[in-house]
OpenMM code with the backbone's topology and positions (N, CA, C; nanometers):
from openmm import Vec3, app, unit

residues = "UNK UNK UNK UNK UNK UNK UNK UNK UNK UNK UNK UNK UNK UNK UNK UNK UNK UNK UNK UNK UNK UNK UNK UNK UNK UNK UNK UNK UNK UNK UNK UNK UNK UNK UNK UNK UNK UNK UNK UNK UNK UNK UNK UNK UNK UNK UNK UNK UNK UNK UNK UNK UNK UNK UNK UNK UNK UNK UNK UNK UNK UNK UNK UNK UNK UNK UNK UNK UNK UNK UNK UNK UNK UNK UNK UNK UNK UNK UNK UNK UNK UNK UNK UNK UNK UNK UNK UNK UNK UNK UNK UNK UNK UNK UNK UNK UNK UNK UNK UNK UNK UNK UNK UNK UNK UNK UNK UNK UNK UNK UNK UNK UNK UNK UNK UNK UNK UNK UNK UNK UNK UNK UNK UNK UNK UNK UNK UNK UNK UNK UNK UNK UNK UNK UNK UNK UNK UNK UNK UNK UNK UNK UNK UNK UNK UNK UNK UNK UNK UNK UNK UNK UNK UNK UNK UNK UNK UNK UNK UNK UNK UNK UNK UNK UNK UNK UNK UNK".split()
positions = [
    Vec3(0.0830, -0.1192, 0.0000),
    Vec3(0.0000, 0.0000, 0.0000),
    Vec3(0.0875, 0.1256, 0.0000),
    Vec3(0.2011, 0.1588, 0.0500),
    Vec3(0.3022, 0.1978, 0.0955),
    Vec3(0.3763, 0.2649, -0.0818),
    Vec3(0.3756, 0.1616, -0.1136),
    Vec3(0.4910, 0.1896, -0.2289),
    Vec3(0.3344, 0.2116, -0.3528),
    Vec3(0.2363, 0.1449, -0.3549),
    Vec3(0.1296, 0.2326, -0.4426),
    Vec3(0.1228, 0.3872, -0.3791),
    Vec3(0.0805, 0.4180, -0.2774),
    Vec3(0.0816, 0.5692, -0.2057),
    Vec3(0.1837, 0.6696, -0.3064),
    Vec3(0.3170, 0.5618, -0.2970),
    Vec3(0.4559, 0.6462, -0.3145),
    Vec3(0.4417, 0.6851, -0.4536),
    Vec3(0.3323, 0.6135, -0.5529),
    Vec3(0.4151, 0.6626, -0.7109),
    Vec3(0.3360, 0.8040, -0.7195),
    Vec3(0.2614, 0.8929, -0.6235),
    Vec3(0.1532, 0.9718, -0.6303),
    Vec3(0.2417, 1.0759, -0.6069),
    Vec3(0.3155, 1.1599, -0.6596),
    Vec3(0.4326, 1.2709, -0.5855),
    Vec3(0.3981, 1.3852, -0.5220),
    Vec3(0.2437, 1.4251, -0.5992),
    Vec3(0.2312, 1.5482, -0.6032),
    Vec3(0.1349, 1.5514, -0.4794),
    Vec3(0.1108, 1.4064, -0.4282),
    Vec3(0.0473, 1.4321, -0.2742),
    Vec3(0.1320, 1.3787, -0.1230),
    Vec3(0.0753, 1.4478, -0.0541),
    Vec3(0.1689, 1.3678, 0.0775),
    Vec3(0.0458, 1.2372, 0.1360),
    Vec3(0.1472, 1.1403, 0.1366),
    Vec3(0.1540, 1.0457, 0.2101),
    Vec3(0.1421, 1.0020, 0.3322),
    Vec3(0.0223, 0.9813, 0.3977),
    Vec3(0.0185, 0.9874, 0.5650),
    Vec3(-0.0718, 0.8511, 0.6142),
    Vec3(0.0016, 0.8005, 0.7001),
    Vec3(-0.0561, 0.7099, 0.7543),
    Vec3(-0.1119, 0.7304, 0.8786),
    Vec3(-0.2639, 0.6996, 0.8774),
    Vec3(-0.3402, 0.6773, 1.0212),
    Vec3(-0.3443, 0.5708, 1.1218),
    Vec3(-0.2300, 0.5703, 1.2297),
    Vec3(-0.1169, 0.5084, 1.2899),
    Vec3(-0.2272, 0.4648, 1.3739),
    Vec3(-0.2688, 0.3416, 1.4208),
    Vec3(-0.2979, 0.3200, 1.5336),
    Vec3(-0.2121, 0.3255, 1.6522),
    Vec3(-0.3317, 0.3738, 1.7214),
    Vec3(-0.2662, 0.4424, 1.8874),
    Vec3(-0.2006, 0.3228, 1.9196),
    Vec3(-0.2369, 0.2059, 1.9410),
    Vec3(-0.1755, 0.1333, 2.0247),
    Vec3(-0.0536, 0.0282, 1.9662),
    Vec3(-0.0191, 0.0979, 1.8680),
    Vec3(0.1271, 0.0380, 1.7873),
    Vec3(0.2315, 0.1289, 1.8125),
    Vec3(0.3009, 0.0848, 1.8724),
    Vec3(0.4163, 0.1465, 1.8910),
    Vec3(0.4766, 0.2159, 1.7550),
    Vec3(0.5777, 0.3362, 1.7293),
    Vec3(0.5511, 0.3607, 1.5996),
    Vec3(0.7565, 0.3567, 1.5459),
    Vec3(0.7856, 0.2302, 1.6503),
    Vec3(0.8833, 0.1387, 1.6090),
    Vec3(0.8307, 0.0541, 1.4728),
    Vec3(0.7497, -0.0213, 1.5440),
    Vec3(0.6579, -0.0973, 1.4217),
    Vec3(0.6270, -0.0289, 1.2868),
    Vec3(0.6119, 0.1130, 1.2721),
    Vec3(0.5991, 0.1727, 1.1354),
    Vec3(0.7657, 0.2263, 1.0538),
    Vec3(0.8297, 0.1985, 1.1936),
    Vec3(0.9840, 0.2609, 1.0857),
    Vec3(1.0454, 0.1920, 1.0015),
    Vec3(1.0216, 0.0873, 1.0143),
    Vec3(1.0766, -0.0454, 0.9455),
    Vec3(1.0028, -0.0496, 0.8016),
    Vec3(0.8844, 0.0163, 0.7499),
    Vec3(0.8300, 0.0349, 0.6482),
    Vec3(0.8515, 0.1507, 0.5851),
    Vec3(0.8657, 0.2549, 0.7236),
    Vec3(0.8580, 0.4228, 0.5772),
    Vec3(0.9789, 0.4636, 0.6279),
    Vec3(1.1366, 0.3859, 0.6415),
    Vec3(1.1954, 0.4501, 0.6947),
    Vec3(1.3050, 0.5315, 0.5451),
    Vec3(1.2665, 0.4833, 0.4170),
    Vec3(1.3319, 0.5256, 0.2988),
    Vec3(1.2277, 0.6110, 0.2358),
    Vec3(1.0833, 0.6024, 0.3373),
    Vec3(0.9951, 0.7091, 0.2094),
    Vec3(0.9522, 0.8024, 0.2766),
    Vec3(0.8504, 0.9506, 0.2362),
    Vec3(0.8382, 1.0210, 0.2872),
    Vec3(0.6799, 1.0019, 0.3169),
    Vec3(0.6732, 0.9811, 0.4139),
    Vec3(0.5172, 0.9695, 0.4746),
    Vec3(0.5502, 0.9899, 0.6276),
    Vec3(0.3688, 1.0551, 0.6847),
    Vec3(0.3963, 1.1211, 0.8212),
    Vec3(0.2959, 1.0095, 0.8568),
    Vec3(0.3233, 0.9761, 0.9662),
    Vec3(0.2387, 0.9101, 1.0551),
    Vec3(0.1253, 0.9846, 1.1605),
    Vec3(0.0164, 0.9851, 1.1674),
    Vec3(-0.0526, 1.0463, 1.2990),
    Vec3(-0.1474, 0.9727, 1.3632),
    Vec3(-0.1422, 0.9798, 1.4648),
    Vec3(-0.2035, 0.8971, 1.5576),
    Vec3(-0.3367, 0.9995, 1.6088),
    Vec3(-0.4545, 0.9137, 1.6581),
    Vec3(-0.5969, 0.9663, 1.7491),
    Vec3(-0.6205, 1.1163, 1.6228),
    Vec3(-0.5600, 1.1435, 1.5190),
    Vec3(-0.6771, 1.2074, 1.4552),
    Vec3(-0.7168, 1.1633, 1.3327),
    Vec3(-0.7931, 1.0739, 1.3504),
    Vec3(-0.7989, 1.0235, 1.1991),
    Vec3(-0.8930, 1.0894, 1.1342),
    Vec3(-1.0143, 1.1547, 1.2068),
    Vec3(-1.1041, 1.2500, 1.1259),
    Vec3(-1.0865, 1.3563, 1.0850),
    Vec3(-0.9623, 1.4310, 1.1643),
    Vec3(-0.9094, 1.5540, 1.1139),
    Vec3(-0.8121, 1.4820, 0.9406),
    Vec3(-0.7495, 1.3769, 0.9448),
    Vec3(-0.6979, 1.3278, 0.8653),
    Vec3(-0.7967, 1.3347, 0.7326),
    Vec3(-0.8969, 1.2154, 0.7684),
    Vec3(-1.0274, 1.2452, 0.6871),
    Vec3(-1.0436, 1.3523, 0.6040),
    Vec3(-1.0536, 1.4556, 0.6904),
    Vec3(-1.1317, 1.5924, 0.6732),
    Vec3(-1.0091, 1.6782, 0.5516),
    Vec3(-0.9120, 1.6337, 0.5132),
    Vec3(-0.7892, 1.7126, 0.4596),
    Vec3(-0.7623, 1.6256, 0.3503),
    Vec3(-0.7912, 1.4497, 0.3163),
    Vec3(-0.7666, 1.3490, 0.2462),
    Vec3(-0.8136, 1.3929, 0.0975),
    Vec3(-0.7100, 1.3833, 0.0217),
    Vec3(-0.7743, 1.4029, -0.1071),
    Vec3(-0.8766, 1.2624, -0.1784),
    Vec3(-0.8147, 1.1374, -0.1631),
    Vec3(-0.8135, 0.9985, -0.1847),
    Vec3(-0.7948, 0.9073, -0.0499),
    Vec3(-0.8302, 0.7857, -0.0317),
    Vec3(-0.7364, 0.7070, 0.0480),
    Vec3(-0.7351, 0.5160, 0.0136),
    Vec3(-0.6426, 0.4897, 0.0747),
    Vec3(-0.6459, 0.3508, 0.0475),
    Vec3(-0.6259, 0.2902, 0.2487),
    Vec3(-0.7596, 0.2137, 0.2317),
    Vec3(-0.8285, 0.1746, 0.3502),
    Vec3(-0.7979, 0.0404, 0.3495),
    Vec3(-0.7543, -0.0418, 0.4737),
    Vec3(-0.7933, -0.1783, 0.5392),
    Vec3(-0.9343, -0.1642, 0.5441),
    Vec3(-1.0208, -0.3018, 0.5285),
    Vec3(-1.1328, -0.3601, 0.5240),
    Vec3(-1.1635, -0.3191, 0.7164),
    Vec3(-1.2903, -0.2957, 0.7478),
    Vec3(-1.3616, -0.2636, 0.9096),
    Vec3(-1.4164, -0.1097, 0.8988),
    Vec3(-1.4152, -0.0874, 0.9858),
    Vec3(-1.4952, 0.0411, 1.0301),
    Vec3(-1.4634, 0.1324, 0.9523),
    Vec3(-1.3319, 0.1587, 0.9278),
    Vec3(-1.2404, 0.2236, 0.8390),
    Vec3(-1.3183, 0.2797, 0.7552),
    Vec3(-1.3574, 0.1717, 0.6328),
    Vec3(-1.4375, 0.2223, 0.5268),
    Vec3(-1.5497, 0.3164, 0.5135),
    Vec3(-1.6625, 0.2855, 0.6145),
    Vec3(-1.7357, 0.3292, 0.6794),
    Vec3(-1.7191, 0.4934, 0.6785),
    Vec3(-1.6356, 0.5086, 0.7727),
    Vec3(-1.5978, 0.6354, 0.8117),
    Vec3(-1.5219, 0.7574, 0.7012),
    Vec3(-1.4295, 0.6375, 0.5952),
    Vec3(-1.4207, 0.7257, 0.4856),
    Vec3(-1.4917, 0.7982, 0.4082),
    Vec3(-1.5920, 0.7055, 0.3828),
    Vec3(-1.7222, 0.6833, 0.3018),
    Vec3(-1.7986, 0.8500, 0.3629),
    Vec3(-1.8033, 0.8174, 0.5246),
    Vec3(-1.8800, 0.9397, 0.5740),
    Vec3(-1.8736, 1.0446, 0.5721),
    Vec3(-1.6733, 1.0721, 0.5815),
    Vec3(-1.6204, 1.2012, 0.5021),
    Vec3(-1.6360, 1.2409, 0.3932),
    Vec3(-1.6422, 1.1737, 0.3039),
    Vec3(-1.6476, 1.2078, 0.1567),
    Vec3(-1.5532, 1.1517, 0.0977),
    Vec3(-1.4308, 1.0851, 0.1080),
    Vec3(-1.2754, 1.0852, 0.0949),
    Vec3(-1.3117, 0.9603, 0.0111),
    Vec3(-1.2927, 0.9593, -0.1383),
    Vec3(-1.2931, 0.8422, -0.2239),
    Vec3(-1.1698, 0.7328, -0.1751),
    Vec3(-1.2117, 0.6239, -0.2242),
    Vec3(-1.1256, 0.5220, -0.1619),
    Vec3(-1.0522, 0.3922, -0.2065),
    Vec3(-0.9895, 0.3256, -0.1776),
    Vec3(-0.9305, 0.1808, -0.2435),
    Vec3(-0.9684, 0.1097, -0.0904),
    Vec3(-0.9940, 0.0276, -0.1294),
    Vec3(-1.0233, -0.1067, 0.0486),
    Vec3(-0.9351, -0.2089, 0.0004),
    Vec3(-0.8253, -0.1959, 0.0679),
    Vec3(-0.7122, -0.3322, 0.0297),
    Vec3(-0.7126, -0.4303, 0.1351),
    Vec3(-0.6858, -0.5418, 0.1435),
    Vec3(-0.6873, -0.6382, 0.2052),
    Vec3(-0.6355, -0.7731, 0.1897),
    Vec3(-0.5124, -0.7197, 0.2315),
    Vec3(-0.3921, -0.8166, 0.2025),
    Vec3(-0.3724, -0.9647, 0.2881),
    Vec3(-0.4170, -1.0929, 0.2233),
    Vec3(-0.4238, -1.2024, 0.2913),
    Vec3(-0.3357, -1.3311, 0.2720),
    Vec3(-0.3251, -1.4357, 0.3258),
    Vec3(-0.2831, -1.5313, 0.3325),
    Vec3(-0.2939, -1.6358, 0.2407),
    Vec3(-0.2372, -1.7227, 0.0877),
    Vec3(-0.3196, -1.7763, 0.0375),
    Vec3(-0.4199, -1.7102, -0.0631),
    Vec3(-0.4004, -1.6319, -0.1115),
    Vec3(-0.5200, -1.5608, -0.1896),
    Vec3(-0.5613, -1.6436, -0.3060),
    Vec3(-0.5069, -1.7153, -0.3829),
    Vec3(-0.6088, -1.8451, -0.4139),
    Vec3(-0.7072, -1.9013, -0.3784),
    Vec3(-0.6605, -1.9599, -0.2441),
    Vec3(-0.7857, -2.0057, -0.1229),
    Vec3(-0.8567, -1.9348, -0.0765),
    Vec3(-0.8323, -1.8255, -0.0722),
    Vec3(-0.8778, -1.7014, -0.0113),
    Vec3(-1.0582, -1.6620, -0.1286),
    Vec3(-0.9604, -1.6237, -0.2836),
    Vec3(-1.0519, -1.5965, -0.3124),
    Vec3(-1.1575, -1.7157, -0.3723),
    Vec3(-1.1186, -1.9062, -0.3599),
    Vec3(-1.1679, -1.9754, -0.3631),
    Vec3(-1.3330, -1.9255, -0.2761),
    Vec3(-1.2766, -1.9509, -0.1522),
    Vec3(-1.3733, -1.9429, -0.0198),
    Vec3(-1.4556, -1.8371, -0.1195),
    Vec3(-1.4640, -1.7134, -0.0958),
    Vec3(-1.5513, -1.6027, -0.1368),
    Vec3(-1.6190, -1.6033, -0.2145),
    Vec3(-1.6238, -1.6914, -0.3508),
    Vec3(-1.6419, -1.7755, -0.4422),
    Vec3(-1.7526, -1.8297, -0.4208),
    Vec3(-1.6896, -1.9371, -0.3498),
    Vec3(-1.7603, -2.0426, -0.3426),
    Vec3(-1.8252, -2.1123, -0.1975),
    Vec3(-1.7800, -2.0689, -0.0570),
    Vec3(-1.8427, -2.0881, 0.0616),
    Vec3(-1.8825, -1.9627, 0.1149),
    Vec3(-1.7767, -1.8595, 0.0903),
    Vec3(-1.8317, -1.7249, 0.2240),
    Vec3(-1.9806, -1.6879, 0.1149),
    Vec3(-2.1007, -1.6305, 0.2456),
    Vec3(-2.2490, -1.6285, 0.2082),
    Vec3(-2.1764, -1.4202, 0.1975),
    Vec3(-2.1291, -1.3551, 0.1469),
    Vec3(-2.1390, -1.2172, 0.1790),
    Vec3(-2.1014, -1.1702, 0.0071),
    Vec3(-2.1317, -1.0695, -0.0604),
    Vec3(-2.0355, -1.0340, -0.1653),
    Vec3(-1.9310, -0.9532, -0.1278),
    Vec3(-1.9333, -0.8901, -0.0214),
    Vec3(-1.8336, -0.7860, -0.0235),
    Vec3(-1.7440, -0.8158, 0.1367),
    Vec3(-1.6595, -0.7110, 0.1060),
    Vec3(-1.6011, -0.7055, 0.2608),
    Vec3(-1.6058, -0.5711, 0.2817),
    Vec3(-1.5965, -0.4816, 0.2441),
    Vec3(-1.6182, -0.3420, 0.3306),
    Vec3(-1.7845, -0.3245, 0.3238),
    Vec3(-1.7630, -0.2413, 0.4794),
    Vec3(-1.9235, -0.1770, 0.4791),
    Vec3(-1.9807, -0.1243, 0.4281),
    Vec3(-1.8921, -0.0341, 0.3265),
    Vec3(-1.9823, 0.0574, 0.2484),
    Vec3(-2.0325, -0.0077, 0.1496),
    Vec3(-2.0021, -0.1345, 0.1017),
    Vec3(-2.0105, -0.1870, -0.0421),
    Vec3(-2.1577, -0.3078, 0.0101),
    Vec3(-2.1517, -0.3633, 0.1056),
    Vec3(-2.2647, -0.3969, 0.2047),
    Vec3(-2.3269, -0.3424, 0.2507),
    Vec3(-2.3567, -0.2029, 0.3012),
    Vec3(-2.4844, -0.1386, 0.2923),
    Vec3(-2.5222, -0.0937, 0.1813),
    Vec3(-2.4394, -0.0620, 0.1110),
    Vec3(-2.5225, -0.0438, -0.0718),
    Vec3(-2.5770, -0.1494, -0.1355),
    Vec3(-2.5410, -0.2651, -0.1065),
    Vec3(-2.5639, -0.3827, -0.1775),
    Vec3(-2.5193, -0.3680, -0.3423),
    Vec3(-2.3983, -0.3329, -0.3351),
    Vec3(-2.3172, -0.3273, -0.4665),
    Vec3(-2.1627, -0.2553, -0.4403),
    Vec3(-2.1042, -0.2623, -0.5710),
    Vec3(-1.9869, -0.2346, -0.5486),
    Vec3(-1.9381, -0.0443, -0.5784),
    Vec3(-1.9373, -0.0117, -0.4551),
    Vec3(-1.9150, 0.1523, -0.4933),
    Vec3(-1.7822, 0.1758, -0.4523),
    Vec3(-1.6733, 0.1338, -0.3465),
    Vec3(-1.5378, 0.0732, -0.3935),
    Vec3(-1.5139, -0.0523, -0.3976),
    Vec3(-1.3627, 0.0193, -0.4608),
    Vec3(-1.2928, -0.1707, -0.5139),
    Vec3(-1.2328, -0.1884, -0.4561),
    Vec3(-1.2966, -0.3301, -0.3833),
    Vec3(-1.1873, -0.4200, -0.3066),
    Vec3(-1.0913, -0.5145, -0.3624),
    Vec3(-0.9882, -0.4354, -0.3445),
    Vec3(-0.8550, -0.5400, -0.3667),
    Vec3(-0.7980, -0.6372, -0.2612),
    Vec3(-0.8477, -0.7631, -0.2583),
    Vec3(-0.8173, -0.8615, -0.1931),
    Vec3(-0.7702, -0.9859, -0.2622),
    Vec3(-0.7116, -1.0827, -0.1484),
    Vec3(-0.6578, -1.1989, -0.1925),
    Vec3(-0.5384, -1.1817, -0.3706),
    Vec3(-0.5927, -1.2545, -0.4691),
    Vec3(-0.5207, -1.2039, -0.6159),
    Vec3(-0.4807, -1.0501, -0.6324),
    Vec3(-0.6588, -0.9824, -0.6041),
    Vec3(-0.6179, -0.8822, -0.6378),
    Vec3(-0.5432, -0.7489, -0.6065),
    Vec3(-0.4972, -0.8193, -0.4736),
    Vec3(-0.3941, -0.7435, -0.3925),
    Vec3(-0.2572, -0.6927, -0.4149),
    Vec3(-0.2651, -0.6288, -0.5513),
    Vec3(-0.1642, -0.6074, -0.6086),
    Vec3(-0.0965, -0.4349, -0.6307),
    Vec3(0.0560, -0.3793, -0.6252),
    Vec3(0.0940, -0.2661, -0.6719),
    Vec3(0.0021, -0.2092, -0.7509),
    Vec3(0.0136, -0.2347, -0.8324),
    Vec3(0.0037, -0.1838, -1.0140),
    Vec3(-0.1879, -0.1954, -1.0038),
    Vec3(-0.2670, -0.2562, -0.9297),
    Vec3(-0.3999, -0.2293, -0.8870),
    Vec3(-0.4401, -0.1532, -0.8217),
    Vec3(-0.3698, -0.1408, -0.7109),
    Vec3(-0.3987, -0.0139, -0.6140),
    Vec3(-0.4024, 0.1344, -0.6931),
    Vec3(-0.2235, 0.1152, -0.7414),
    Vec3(-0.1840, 0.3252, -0.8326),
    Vec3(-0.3432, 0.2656, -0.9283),
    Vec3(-0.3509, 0.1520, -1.0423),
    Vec3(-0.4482, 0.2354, -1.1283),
    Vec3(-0.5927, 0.2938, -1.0001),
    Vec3(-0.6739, 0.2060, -0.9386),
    Vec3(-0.7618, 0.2302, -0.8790),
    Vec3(-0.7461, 0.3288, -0.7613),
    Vec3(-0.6257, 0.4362, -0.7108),
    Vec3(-0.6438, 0.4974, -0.6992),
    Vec3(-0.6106, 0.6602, -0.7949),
    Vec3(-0.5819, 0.6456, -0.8939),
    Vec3(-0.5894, 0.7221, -1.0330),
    Vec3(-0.6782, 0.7777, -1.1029),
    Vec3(-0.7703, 0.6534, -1.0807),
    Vec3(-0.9335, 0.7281, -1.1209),
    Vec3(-1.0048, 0.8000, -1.0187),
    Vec3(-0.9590, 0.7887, -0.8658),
    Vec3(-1.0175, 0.8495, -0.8134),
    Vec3(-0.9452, 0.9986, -0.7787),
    Vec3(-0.8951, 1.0336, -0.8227),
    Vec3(-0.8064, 1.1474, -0.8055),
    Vec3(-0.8951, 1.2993, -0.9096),
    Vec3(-0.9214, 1.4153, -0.8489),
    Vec3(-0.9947, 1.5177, -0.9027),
    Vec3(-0.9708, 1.5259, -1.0148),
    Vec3(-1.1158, 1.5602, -1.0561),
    Vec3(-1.1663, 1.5300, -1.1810),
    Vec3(-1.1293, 1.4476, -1.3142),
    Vec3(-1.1512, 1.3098, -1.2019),
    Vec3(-1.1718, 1.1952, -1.2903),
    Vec3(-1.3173, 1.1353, -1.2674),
    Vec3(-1.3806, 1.0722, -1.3878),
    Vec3(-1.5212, 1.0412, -1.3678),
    Vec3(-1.5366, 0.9222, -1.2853),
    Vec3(-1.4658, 0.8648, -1.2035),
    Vec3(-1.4721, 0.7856, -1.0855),
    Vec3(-1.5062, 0.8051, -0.9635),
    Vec3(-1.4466, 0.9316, -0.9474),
    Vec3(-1.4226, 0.9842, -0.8202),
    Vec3(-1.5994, 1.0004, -0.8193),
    Vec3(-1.6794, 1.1180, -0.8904),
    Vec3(-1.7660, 1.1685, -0.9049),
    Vec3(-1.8995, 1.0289, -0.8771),
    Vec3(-1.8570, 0.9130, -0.9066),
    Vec3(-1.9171, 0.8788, -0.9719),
    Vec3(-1.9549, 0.8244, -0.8194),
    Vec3(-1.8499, 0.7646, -0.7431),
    Vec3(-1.8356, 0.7511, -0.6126),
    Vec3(-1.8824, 0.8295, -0.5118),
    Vec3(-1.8610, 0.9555, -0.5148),
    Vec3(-1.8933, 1.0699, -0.4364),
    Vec3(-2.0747, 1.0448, -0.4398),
    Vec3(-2.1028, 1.0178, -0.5667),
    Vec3(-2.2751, 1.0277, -0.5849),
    Vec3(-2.3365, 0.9154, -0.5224),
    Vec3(-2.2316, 0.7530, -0.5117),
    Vec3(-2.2922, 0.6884, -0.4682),
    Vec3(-2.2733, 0.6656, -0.2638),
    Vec3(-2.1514, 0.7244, -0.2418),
    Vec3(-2.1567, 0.7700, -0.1219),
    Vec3(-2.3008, 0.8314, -0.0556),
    Vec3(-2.3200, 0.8903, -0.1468),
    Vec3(-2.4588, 0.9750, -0.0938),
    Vec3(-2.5609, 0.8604, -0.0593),
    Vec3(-2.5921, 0.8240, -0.2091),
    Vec3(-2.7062, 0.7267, -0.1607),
    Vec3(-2.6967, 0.6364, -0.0487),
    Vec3(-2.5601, 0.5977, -0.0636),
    Vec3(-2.5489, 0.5168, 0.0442),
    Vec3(-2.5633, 0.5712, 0.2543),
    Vec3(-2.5484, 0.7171, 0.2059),
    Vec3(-2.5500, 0.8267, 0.3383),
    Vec3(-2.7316, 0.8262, 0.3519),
    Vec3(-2.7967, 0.8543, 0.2907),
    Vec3(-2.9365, 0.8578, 0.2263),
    Vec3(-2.9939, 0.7208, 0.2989),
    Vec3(-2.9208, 0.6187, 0.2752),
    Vec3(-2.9943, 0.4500, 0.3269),
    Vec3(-2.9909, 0.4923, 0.4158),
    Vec3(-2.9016, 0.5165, 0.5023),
    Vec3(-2.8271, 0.5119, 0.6647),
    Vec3(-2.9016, 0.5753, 0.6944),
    Vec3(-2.9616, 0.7379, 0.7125),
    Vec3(-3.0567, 0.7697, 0.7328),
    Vec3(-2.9549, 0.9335, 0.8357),
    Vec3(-3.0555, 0.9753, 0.9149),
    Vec3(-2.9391, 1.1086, 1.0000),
    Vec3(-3.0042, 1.0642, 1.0883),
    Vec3(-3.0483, 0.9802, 1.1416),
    Vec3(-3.0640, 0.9245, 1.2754),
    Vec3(-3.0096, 0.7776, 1.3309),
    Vec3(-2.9036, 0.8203, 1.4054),
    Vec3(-2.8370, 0.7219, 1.4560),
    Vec3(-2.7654, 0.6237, 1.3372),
    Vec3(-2.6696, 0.6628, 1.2473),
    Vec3(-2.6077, 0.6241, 1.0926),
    Vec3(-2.5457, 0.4776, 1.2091),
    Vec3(-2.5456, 0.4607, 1.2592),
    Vec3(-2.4172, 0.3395, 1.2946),
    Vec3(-2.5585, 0.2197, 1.3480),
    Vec3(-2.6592, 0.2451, 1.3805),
    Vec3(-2.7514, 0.1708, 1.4294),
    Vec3(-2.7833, 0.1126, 1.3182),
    Vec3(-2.8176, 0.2069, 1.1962),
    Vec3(-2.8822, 0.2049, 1.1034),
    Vec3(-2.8010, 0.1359, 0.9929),
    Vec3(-2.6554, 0.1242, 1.0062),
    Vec3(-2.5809, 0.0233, 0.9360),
    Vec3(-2.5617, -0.1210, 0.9964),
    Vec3(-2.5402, -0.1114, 1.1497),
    Vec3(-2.5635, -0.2763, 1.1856),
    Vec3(-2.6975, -0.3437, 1.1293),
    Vec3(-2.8668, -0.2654, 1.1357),
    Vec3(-2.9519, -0.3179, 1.0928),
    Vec3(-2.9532, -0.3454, 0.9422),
    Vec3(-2.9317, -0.2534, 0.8632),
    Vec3(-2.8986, -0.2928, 0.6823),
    Vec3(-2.7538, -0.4140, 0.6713),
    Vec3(-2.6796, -0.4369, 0.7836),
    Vec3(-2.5946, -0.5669, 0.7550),
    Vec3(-2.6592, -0.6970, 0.7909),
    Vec3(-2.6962, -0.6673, 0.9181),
    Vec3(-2.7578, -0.8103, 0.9298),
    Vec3(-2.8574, -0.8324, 0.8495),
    Vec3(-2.9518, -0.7734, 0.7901),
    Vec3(-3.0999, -0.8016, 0.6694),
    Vec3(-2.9928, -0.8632, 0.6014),
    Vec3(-2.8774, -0.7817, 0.5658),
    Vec3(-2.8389, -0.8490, 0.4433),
    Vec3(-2.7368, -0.9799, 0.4785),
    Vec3(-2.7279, -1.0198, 0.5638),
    Vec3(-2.6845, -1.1305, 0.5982),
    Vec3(-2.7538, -1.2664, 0.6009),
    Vec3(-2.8672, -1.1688, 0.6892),
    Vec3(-2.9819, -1.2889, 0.7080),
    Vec3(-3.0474, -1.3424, 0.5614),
    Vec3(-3.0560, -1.2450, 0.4448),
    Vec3(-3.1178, -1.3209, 0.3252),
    Vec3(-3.0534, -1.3185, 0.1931),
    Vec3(-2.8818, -1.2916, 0.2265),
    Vec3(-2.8151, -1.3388, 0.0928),
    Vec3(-2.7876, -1.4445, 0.1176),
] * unit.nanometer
topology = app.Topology()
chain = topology.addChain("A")
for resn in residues:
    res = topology.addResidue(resn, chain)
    for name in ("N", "CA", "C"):
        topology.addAtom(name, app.Element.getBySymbol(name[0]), res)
């Protein structure tokens, strides 16, 4: 994710550090590139993000809520088997929330195979100002803000996951 971020020059690079990682654990990755790490503000982060490229959980969610177009990567073990299972046993289509409360794909998840460099820079390329991706995203963000409702958005996404659990 790191070295897709890096081919982007003309933006800075920042990672939203979890608090409880020591940020030993991050030097060993950006200690040849230029990226800032920040910890406990990730909404101020949000709020300044031109693009981002997200781990699969809440994460997405919250991008989604800012506005901040996105990549959901999700780098696994086995991605053969990986995307066997998804295929063919896991009952869900998606793994981020936002793409499960829409009940379709409004970002792209790059997982298992498709967990690749050269996937991430293109898919985050189109989302970069004024490309018809970004836009296209931004519109379906909405609807998807629109399902959720302005009362109680986090209640209102556990109930649109489980429906959709219970009858895909």
């Amino acid at each position: 994710m790191l070295e897709a971020g890096s081919r982007f020059e003309d933006y800075q690079l920042v990672i939203a550090g979890a608090p409880s990682i020591d940020d030993k654990f991050y030097e060993k990755y950006i200690a040849d590139k230029d990226v800032k790490i920040v910890k406990n503000e990730t909404y101020q982060l949000l709020s300044h993000a031109t693009t981002a490229i997200v781990t699969s959980g809440t994460a997405t969610l919250e991008t989604a809520l800012f506005n901040v177009p996105q990549v959901v990567c999700y780098k696994t073990p086995l991605p053969n088997l990986i995307r066997f299972a998804f295929n063919h046993i896991i009952k869900v289509k998606y793994i981020s929330l936002v793409n499960l409360i829409a009940n379709k794909e409004v970002v792209q998840e790059l997982m298992a195979e498709r967990f690749r460099i050269n996937n991430i820079v293109n898919e985050v390329y189109k989302l970069l100002p004024n490309k018809p991706a970004r836009q296209t995203m931004l519109d379906d963000y909405k609807t998807m803000q629109e399902k959720l409702g302005d009362y109680c958005a986090p209640d209102n996404a556990a109930i649109s996951i489980v429906h959709l659990l219970k009858n895909e």
